[in-house]
ZAGUNU-791371 format. One record per residue (C-alpha): residue in three letters; x, y, z; residue number from 0. Coordinates in Angstrom, 1 decimal. Example, Ala and Ser with C-alpha at 12.3 -4.5 7.8 and 13.67 -1.06 7.14 Angstrom:
! ZAGUNU-791371
<node ALA <12.3 -4.5 7.8> 0>
<node SER <13.7 -1.1 7.1> 1>
//
This chain:
! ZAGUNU-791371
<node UNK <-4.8 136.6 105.7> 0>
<node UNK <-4.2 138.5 102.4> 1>
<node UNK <-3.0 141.9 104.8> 2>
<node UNK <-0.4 139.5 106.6> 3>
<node UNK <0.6 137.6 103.3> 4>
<node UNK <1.7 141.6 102.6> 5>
<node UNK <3.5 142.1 105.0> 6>
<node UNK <6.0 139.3 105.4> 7>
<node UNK <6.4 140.3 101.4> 8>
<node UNK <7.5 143.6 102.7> 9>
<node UNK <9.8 142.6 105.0> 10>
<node UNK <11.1 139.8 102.7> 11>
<node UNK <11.8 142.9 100.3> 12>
<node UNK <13.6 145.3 103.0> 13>
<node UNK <15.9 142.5 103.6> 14>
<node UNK <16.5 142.3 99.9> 15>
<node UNK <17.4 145.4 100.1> 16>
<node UNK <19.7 145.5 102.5> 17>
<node UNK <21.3 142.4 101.3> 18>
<node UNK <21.8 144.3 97.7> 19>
<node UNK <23.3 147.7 99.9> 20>
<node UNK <25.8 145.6 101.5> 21>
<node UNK <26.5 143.9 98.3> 22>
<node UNK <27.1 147.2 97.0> 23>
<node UNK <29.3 148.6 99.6> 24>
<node UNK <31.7 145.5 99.6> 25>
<node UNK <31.9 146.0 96.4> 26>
<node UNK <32.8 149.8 96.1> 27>
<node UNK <35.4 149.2 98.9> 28>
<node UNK <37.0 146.4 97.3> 29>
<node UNK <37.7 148.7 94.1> 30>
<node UNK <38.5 151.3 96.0> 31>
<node UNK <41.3 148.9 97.7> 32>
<node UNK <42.6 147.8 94.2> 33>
<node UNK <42.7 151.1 92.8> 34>
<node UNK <45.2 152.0 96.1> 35>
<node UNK <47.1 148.8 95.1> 36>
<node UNK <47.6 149.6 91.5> 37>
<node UNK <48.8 152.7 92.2> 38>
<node UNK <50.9 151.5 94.6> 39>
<node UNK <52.1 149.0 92.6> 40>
<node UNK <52.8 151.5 89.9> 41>
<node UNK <54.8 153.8 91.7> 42>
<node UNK <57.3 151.6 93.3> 43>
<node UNK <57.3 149.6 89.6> 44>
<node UNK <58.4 153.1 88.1> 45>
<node UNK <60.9 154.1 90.9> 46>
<node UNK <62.6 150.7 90.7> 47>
<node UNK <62.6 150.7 86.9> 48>
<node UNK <64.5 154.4 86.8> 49>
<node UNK <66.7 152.7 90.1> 50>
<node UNK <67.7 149.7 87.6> 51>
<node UNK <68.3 151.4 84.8> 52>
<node UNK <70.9 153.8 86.2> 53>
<node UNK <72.5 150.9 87.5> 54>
<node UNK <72.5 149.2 84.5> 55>
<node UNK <73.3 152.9 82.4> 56>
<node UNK <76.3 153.5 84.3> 57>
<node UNK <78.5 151.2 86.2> 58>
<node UNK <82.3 150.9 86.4> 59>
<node UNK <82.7 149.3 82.6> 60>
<node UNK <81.0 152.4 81.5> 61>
<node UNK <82.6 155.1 84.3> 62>
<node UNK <81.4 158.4 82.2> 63>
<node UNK <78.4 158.6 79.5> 64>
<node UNK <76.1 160.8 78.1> 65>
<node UNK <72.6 159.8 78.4> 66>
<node UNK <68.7 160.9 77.6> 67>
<node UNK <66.6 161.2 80.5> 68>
<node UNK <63.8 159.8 78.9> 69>
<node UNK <65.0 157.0 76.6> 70>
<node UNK <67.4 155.4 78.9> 71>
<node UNK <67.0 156.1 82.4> 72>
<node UNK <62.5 157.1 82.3> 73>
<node UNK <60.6 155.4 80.1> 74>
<node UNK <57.2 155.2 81.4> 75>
<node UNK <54.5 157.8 81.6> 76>
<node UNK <56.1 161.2 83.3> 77>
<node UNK <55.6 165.0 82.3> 78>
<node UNK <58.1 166.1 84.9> 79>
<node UNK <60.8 165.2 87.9> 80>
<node UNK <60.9 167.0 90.9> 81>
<node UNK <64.2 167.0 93.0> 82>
<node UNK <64.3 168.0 97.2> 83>
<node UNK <66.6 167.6 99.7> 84>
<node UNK <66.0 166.8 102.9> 85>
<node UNK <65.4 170.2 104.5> 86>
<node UNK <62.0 170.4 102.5> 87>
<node UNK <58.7 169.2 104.7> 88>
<node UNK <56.3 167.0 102.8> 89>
<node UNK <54.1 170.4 103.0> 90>
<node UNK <56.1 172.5 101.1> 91>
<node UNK <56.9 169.8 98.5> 92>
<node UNK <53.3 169.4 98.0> 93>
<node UNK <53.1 172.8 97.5> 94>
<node UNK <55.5 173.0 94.5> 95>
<node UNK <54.8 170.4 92.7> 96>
<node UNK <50.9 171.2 93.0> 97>
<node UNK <49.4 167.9 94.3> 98>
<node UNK <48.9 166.3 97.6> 99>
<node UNK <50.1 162.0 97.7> 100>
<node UNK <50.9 159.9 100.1> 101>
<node UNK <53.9 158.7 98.5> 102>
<node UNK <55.9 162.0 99.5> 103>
<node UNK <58.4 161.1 102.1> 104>
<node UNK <60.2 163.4 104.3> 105>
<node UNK <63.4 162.5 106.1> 106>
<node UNK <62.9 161.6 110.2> 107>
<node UNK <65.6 164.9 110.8> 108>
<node UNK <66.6 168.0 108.9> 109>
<node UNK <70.5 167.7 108.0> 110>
<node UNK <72.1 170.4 110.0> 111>
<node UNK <75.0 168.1 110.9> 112>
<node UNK <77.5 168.2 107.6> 113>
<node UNK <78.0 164.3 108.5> 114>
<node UNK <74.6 163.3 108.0> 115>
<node UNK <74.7 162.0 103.9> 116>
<node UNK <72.1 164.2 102.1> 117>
<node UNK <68.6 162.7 102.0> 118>
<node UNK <67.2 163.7 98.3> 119>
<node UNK <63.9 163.1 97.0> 120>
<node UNK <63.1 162.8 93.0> 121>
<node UNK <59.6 162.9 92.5> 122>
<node UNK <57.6 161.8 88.8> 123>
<node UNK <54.7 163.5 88.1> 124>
<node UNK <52.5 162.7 85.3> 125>
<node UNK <49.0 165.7 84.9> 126>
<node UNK <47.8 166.1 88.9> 127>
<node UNK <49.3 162.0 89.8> 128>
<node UNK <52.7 161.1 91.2> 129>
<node UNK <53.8 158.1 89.3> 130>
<node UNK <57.5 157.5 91.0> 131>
<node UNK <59.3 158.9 93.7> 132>
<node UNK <62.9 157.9 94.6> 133>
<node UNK <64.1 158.9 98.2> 134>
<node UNK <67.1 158.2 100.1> 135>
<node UNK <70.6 159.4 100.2> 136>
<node UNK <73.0 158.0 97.4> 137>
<node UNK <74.6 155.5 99.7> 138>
<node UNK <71.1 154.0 99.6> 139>
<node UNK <69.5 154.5 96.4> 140>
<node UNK <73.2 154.2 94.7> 141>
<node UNK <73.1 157.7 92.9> 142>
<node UNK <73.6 161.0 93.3> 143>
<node UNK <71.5 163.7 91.1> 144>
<node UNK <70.6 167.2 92.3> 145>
<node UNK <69.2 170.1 90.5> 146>
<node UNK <67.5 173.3 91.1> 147>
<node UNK <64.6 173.7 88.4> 148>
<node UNK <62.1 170.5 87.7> 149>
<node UNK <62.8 168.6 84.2> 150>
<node UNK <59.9 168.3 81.9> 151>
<node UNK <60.0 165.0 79.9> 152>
<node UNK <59.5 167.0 76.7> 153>
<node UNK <62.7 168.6 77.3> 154>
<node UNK <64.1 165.4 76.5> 155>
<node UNK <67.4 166.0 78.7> 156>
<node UNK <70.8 164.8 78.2> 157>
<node UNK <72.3 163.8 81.5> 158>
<node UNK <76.1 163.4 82.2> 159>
<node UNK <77.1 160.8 84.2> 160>
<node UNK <79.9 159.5 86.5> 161>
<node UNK <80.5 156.2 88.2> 162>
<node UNK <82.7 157.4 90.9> 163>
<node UNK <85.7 155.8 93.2> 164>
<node UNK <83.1 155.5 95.9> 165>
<node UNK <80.9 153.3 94.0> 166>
<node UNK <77.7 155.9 93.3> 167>
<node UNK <76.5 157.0 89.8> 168>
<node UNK <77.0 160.5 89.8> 169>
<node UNK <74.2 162.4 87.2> 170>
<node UNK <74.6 166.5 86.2> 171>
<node UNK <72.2 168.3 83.9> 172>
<node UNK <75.6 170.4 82.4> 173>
<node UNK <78.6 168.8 81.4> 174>
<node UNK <80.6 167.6 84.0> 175>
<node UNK <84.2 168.9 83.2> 176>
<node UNK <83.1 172.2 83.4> 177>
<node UNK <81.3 172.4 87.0> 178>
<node UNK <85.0 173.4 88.2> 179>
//
């Protein structure tokens, strides 16, 4: 009686067991599914912050400003912005800026037609994360802003800006007047 008394304890204690794995596993995929939904969350929060506050920066009351890339248009957590346009696959971006994410987009077509509007990409890194990442063409995302090398925040770049006829914010690294 004592042996089978034993037994049914061991089996009690297997499914105890198992009971505690699957408690464990719901519970390592459930933080696994927040920490995809903060990021998330904090990537398009960023990218509409820096959209907004262009908006709000420039507009036709204030046509042409000067203003600081990280004060007024980026103030959250970024060490440098990335810019593409659309002729650049998401493997070759990944490849410059030095990090894989799945929040690098690449345009459905490469713009070989000069009436396609220019797809561009702007890309915030922050150490080995991507923490915003505007893409569209200006029609969509209501600016315009292209330039050749990254920007590191600690730069702390002045940007010039135009609100032009056609209703776009228009943002150069150099002084506008003089790009001829």
């Amino acid at each position: 009686m004592a042996a089978i008394n034993r037994l049914k304890t061991e089996g009690e204690q297997k499914r105890i067991n198992r009971i505690r794995l699957f408690g464990f596993c719901v519970l390592a995929i459930s933080l696994i599914v927040l920490a995809i939904l903060f990021e998330t969350i904090g990537v398009y929060y960023n990218s509409k912050l820096f959209t907004l506050f262009v908006s709000q920066t420039v507009n036709e009351e204030l046509p042409e400003r000067t203003v600081r890339l990280n004060d007024e248009l980026a103030p959250f957590d970024w060490d440098v912005i990335y810019c593409f346009n659309d002729n650049e696959t998401k493997g070759e971006i990944e490849k410059t800026i030095g990090i894989k994410s799945r929040f690098i987009e690449t345009h459905p077509f490469f713009n070989t037609n000069t009436t396609t509007p220019l797809f561009q990409q702007y890309i915030f890194v922050r150490g080995k994360t991507v923490v915003g990442v505007i893409a569209g063409t200006a029609e969509e995302i209501g600016f315009a802003w292209s330039f050749d090398d990254p920007i590191k925040k600690n730069e702390n770049a002045e940007l010039y800006s135009i609100y032009g006829a056609d209703g776009i914010i228009h943002l150069f690294k150099e002084e506008w007047d003089t790009l001829g």
